[in-house]
LODRENGU-742193 format. One record per residue (C-alpha): chain; y, z, x. Coordinates in steps of 0.5 Angstrom, whole numbers, padded with zeros to 4 digits. Layout:
<node A,<Y,Z,X>>
...
//
This chain:
<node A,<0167,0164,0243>>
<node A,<0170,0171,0242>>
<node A,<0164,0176,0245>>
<node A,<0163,0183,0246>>
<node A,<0166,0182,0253>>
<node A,<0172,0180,0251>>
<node A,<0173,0186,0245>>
<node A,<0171,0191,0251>>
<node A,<0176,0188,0256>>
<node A,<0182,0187,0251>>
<node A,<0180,0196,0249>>
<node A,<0180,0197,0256>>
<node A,<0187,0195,0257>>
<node A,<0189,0198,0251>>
<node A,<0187,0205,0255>>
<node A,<0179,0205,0255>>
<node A,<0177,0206,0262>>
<node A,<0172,0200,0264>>
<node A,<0166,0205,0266>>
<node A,<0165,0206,0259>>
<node A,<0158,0206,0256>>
<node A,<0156,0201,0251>>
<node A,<0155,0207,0245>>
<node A,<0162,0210,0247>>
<node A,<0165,0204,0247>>
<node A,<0162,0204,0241>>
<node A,<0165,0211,0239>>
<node A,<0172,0208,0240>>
<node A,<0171,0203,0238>>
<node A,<0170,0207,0232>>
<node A,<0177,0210,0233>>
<node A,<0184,0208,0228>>
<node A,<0187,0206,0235>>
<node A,<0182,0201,0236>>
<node A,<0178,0199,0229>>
<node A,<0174,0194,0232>>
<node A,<0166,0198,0230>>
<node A,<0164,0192,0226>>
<node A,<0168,0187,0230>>
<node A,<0163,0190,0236>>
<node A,<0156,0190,0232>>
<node A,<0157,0183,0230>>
<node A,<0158,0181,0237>>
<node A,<0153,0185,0240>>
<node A,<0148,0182,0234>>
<node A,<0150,0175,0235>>
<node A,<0149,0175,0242>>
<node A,<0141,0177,0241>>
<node A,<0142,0185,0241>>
<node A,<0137,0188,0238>>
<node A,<0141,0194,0235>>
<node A,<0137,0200,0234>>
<node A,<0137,0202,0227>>
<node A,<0144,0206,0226>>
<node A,<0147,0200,0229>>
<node A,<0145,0195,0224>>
<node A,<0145,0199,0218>>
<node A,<0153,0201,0220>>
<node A,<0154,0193,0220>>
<node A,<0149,0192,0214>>
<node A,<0155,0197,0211>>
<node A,<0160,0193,0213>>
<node A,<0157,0186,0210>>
<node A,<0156,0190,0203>>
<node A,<0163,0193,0202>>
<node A,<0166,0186,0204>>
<node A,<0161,0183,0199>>
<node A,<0164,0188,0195>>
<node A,<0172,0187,0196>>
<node A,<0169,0180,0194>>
<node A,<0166,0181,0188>>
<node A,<0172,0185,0185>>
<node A,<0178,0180,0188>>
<node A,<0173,0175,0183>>
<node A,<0175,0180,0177>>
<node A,<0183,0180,0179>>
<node A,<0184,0172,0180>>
<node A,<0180,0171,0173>>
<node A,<0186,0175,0170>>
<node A,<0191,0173,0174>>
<node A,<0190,0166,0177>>
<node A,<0196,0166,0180>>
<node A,<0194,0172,0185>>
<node A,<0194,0172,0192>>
<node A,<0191,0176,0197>>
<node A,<0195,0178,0204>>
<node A,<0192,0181,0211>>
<node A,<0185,0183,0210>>
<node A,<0180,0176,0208>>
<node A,<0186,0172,0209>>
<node A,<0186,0174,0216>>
<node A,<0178,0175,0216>>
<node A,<0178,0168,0214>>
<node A,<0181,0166,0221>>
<node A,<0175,0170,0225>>
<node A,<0169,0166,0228>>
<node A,<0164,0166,0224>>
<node A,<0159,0170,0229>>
<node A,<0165,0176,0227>>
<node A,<0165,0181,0223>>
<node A,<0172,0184,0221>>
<node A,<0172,0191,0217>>
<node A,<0174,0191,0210>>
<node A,<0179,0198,0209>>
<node A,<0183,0195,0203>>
<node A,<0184,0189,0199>>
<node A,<0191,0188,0198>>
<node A,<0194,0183,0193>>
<node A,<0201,0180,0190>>
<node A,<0202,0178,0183>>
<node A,<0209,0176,0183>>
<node A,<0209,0177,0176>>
<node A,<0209,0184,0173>>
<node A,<0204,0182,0168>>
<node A,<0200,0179,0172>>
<node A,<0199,0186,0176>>
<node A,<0199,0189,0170>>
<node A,<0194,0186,0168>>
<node A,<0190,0186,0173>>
<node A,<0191,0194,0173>>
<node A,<0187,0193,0167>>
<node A,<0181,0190,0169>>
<node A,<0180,0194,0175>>
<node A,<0180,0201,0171>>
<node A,<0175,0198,0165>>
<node A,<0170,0196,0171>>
<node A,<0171,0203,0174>>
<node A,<0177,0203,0178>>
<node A,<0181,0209,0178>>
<node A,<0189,0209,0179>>
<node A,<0190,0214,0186>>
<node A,<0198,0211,0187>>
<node A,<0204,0209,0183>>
<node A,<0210,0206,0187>>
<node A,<0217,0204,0183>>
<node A,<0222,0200,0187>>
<node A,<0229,0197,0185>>
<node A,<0227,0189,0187>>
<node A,<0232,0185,0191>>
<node A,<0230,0181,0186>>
<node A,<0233,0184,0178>>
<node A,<0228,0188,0176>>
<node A,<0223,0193,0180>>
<node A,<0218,0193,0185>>
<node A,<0211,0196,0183>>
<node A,<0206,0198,0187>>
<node A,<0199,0200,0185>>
<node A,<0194,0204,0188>>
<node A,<0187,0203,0185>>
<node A,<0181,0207,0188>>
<node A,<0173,0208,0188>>
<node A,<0168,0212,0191>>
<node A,<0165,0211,0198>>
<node A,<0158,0208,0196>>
<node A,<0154,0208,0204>>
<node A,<0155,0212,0210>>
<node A,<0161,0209,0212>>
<node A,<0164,0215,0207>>
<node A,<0170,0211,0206>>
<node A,<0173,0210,0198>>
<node A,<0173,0202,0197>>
<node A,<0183,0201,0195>>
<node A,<0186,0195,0191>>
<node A,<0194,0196,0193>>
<node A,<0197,0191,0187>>
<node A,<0204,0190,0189>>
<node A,<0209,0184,0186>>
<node A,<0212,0184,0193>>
<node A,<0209,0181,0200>>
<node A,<0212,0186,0204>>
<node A,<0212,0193,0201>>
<node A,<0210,0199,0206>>
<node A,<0215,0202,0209>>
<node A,<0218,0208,0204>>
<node A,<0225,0206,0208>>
<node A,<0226,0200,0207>>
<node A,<0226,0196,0201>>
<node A,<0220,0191,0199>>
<node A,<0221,0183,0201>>
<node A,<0219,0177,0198>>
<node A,<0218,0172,0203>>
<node A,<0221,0165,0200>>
<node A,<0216,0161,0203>>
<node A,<0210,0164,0202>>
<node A,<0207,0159,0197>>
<node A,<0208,0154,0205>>
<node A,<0205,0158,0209>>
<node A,<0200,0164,0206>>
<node A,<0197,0165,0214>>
<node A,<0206,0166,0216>>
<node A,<0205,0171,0209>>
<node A,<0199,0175,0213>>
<node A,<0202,0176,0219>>
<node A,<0208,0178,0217>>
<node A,<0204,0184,0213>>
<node A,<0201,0185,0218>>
<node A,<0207,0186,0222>>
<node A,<0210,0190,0218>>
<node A,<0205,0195,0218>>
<node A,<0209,0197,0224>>
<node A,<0213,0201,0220>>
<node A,<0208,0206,0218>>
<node A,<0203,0206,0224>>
<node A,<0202,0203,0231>>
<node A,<0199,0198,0232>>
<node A,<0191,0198,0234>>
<node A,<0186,0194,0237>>
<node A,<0185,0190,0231>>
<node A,<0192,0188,0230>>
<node A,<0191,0186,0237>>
<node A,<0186,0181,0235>>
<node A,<0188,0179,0229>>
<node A,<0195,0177,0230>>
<node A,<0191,0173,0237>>
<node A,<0186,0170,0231>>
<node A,<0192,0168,0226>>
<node A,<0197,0165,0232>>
<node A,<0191,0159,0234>>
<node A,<0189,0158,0227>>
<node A,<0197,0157,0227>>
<node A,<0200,0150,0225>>
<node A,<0207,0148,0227>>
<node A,<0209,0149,0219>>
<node A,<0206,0156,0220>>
<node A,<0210,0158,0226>>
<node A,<0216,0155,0222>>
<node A,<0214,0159,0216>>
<node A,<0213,0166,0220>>
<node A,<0220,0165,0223>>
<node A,<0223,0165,0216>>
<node A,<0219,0170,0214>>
<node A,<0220,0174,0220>>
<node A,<0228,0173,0219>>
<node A,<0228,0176,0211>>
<node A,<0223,0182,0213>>
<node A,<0228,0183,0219>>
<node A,<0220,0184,0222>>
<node A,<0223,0181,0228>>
<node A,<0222,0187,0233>>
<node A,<0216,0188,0232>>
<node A,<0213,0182,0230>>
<node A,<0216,0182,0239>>
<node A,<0212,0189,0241>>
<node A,<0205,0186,0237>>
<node A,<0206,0179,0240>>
<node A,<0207,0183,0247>>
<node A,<0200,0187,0246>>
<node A,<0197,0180,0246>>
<node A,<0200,0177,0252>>
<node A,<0197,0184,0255>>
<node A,<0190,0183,0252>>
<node A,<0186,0179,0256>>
<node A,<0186,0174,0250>>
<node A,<0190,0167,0251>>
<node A,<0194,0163,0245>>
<node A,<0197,0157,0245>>
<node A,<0201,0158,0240>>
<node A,<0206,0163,0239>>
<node A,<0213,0164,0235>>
<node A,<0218,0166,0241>>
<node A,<0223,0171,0239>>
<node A,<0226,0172,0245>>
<node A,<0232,0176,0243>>
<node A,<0234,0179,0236>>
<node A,<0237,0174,0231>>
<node A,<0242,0175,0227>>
<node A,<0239,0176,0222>>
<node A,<0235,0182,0225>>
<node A,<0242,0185,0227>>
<node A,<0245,0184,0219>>
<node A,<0238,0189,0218>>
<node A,<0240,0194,0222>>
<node A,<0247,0194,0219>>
<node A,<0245,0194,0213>>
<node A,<0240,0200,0214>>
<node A,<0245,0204,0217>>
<node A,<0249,0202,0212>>
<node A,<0244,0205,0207>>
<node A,<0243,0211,0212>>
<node A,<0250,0214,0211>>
<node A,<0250,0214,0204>>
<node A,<0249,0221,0204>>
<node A,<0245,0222,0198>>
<node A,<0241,0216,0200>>
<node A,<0240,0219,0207>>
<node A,<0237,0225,0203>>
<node A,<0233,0221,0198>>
<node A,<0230,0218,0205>>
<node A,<0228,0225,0207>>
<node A,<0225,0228,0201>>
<node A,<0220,0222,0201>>
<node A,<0218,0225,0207>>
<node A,<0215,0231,0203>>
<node A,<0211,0227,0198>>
<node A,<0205,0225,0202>>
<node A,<0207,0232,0209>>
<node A,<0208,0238,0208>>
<node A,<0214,0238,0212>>
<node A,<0216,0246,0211>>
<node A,<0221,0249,0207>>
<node A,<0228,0247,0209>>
<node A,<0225,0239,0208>>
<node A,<0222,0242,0201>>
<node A,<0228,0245,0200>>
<node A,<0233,0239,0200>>
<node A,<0227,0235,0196>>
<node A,<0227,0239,0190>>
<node A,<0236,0239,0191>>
<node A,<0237,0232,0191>>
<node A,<0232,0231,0186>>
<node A,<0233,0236,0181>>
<node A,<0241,0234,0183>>
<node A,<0241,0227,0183>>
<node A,<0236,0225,0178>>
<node A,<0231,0220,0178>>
<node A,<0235,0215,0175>>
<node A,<0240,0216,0180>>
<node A,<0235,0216,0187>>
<node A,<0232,0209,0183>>
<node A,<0238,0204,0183>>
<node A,<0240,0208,0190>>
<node A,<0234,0203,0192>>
<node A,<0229,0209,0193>>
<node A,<0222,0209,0192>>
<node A,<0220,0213,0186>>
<node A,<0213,0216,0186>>
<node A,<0208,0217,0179>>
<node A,<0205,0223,0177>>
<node A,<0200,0222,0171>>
<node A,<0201,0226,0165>>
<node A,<0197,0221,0161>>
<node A,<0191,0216,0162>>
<node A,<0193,0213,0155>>
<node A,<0196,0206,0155>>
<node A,<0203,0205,0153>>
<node A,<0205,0197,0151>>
<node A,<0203,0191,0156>>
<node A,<0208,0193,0161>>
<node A,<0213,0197,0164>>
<node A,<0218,0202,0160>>
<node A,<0222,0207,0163>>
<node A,<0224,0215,0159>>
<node A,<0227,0220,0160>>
<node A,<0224,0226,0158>>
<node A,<0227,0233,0158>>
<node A,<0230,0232,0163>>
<node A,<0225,0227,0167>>
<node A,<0224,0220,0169>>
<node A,<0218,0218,0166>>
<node A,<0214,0211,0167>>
<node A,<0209,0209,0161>>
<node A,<0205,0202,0163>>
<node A,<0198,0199,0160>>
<node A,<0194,0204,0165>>
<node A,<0198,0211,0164>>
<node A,<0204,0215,0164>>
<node A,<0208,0217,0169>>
<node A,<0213,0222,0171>>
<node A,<0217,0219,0176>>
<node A,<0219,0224,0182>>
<node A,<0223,0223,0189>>
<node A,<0220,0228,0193>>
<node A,<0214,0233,0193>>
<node A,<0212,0234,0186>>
<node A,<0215,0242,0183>>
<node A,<0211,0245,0177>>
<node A,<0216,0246,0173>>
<node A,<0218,0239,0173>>
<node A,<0211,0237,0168>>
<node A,<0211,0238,0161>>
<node A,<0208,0245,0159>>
<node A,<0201,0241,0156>>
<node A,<0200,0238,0164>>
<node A,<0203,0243,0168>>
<node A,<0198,0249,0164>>
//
């Protein structure tokens, strides 16, 4: 049984010192490095701990909002049966059952353009409001869509409630292009870890990622280990998935289990030649670096080169580069059952069942929006 010695051992060795207090073990657990706050209360909870009122009102706060990522995945597996979830419930599910792990958001895959389409549209008539929209040249013929839907905190824990749909299994890094993972439909636990992994690109890895791969490599059958392998090789995820395999090795925590990546394969070398390769492709390099500027001010040079290799280029040209483009809304009126792309003076424009969107590579400039949007 996984107890709340075993959450503090696996902290402390991730850099909390051993004579911590409860509540400051608590105050950090709290902390993005850790994200283990629900994880901790339902330990302490299960292990008979009378919890003062606060404690037991955060961990009531994080039963409802997982109730809540509950209710509204039975909204979207009615519109799109063949819709699946990754990391979040699907790793939760591998928990024992005395835990509790946070929900942050609910991330869902429709293959199928239409399906998260539809999908989209359920969401925004029950209240959802759309907060991100990503278009991506697919390794597939097609495009990539990512879409982020949001809505209000309603508890102390002050945090909004996302759903990120996706038509990739693999999508989170601006630098690379999202992955379909061929056996995904043999393995969906293999499908959750390499999620999981590949949130490397975007951030370190913390405690829970920790916890959770432990978790997902004891559930694991040997289909599973052979599933992840595949996967790890098609996401070129490889070195990661080795650095996080690492963090559990230096936990504490003992797994049977484990996929053994001892050295890159050749897979993960033909991944980094192929993302040199994209790199020395000098408009593509700059495309990558006016990203940068969409979510940080990155200062006037960055924003600069932004605006030069957007208004240079052109949205098109930065698109069959393989770029992410990004959705500034000009209209909450829908527009057909799908995606369609316009070019409107001058700008790239995306119309879709929940909106339009002009489609930008970098840091959106006023003068880019049509009049009526930009008065």
């Amino acid at each position: 049984m996984i107890g709340s010695e075993a959450l503090r051992g696996l902290m402390c060795r991730r850099g909390v010192p051993e004579s911590v207090d409860d509540a400051t073990l608590l105050a950090l657990a709290r902390d993005p490095a850790h994200k283990l706050a629900a994880t901790l209360l339902s330990a302490w909870a299960a292990e008979g701990r009378a919890l003062p009122v606060r404690q037991r009102e955060e961990l009531d706060n994080h039963r409802s909002r997982i109730e809540r990522y509950e209710r509204a995945w039975s909204s979207i597996v009615d519109a799109a049966p063949q819709a699946y979830v990754v990391k979040g419930p699907s790793i939760a599910a591998h928990y024992p059952a005395h835990l509790v792990r946070a929900a942050g958001d609910l991330d869902v895959v429709c293959r199928r353009a239409d399906d998260l389409w539809a999908v989209a549209v359920r969401l925004v008539e029950q209240g959802w409001e759309v907060a991100a929209t990503t278009v991506q040249l697919s390794e597939r013929d097609g495009l990539d869509i990512l879409l982020q839907l949001q809505q209000p905190p309603d508890n102390a824990l002050g945090v909004p409630y996302v759903v990120d749909l996706t038509t990739a299994d693999v999508a989170t890094s601006l630098r690379t292009r999202a992955h379909q993972l061929s056996n995904r439909d043999t393995s969906p636990l293999a499908t959750s870890a390499i999620a999981l992994v590949a949130e490397r690109w975007e951030r370190r890895f913390n405690s829970r990622d920790v916890l959770d791969l432990y978790l997902l490599e004891r559930a694991a059958t040997p289909q599973d280990m052979a599933a992840l392998r595949i996967g790890l090789a098609e996401s070129g995820l490889g070195r990661a998935y080795r650095q996080l395999t690492r963090a559990v090795d230096r936990s504490g925590l003992v797994s049977e289990h484990r996929a053994r990546l001892d050295a890159p394969s050749r897979v993960d070398i033909r991944r980094v030649a192929d993302r040199t390769r994209r790199w020395m492709h000098p408009v593509r390099a700059l495309g990558y670096l006016a990203a940068t500027t969409v979510e940080d001010e990155r200062g006037p040079l960055v924003d600069r080169i932004g605006q030069l290799v957007h208004e240079r280029a052109g949205a098109r040209r930065l698109l069959s580069l393989g770029l992410p483009l990004f959705g500034v809304p000009l209209s909450h009126d829908p527009a057909g059952v799908g995606l369609r792309l316009t070019d409107q003076g001058g700008q790239l424009v995306a119309h879709t069942p929940v909106g339009s969107f002009m489609l930008v590579g970098a840091a959106c400039r006023a003068e880019w929006l049509p009049q009526e949007v930009a008065a």
